[in-house]
C-alpha positions as CSV (number, residue, x, y, z in Angstrom):
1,X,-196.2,-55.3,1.2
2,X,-194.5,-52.0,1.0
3,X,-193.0,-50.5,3.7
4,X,-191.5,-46.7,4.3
5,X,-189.7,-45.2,7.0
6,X,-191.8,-42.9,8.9
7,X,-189.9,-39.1,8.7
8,X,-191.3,-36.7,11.6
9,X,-190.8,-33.3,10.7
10,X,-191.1,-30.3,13.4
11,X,-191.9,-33.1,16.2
12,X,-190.4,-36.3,18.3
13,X,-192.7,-39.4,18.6
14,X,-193.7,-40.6,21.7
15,X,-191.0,-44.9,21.1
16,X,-192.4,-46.3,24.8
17,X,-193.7,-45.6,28.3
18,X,-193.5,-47.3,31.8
19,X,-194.4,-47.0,35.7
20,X,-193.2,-43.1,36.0
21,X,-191.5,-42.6,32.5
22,X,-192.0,-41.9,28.7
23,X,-189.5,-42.5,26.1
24,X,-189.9,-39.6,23.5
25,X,-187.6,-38.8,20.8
26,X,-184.8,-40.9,22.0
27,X,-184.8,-38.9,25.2
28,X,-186.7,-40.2,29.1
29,X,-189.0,-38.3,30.6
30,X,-189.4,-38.6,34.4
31,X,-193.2,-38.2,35.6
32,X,-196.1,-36.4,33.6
33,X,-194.6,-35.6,29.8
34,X,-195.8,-32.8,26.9
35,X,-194.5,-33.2,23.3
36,X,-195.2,-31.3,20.4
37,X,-193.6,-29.1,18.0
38,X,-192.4,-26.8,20.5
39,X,-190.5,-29.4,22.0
40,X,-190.8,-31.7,25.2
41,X,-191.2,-30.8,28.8
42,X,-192.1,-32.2,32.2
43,X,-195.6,-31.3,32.6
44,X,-197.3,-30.3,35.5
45,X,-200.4,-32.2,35.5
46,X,-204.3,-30.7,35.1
47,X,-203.4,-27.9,37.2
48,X,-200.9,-26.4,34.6
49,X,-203.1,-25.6,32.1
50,X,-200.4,-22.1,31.5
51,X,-198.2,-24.5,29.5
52,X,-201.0,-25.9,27.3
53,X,-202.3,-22.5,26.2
54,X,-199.5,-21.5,24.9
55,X,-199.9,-24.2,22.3
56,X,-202.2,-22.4,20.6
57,X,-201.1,-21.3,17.0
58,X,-199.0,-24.4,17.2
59,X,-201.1,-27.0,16.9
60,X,-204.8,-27.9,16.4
61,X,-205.8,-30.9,18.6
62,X,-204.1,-31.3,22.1
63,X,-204.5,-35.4,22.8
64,X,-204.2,-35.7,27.1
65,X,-203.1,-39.0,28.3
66,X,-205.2,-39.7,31.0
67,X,-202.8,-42.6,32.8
68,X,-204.0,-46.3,32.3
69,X,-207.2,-45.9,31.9
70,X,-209.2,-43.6,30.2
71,X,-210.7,-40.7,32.3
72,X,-213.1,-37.4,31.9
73,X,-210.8,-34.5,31.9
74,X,-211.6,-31.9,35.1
75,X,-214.4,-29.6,33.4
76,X,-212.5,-26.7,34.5
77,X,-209.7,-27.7,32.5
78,X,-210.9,-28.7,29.5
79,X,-213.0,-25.6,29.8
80,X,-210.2,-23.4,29.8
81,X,-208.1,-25.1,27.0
82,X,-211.4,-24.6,24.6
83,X,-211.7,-21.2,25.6
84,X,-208.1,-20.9,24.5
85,X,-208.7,-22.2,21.2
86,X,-207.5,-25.5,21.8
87,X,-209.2,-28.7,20.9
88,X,-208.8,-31.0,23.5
89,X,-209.4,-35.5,23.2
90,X,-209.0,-37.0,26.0
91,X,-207.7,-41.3,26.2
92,X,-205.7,-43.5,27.6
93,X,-202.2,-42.5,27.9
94,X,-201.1,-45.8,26.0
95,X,-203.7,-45.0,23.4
96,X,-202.8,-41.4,23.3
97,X,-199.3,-41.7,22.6
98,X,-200.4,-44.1,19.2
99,X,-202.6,-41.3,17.7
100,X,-200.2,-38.9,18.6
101,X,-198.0,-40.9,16.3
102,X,-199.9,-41.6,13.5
103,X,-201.1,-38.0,13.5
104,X,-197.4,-36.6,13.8
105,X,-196.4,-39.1,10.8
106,X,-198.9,-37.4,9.0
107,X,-197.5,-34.1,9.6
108,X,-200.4,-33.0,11.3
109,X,-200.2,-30.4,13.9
110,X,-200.8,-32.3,17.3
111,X,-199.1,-32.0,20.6
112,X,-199.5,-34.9,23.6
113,X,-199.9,-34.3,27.1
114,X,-199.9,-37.6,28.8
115,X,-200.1,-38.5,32.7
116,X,-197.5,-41.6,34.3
117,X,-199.2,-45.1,33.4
């Protein structure tokens, strides 16, 4: 088996989560969390929908962690982020956080809005 050490490039990886908190890029994030190449925030939950948009240009699939379970996104917000330019999956915030990984190992251009487990 052949391993390699995973480099990521313009982005920090999402390394563990708990009740109320997300480890990303070495660093804790109290609450909701957004990570991407433009850096990591607090984020303000479906109603700040401001701070997603300006994602566009930056990235080409926004994954939203939903919390523990998977969950439909609000139709007004996922309408506004696709009329932004922005594709939008929603899952799991657990799950999220993985294909964020995997994406962002891949150099792909993804950013990860995710709601407390």
């Amino acid at each position: 088996m052949r391993l390699n050490e995973v480099t990521y490039t313009d982005a920090q990886p999402v390394e563990g989560y708990g009740p109320g908190y997300f480890r990303i890029g070495g660093e804790v994030v109290q609450g909701h969390a957004l990570t991407g190449p433009t850096g990591t925030v607090i984020w303000g939950g479906y109603d700040d929908t401001a701070t997603l948009v300006e994602l566009v240009g930056y990235v080409d699939i926004l994954f939203v962690g939903t919390g523990s379970d998977i969950a439909h996104l609000p139709a007004a917000f996922r309408e506004t982020l696709e009329r932004a330019g922005l594709g939008v999956e929603a899952m799991a915030s657990p799950a999220a956080a993985r294909t964020y990984n995997v994406l962002l190992s891949e150099g792909r251009r993804v950013a990860l809005a995710m709601l407390m487990v």
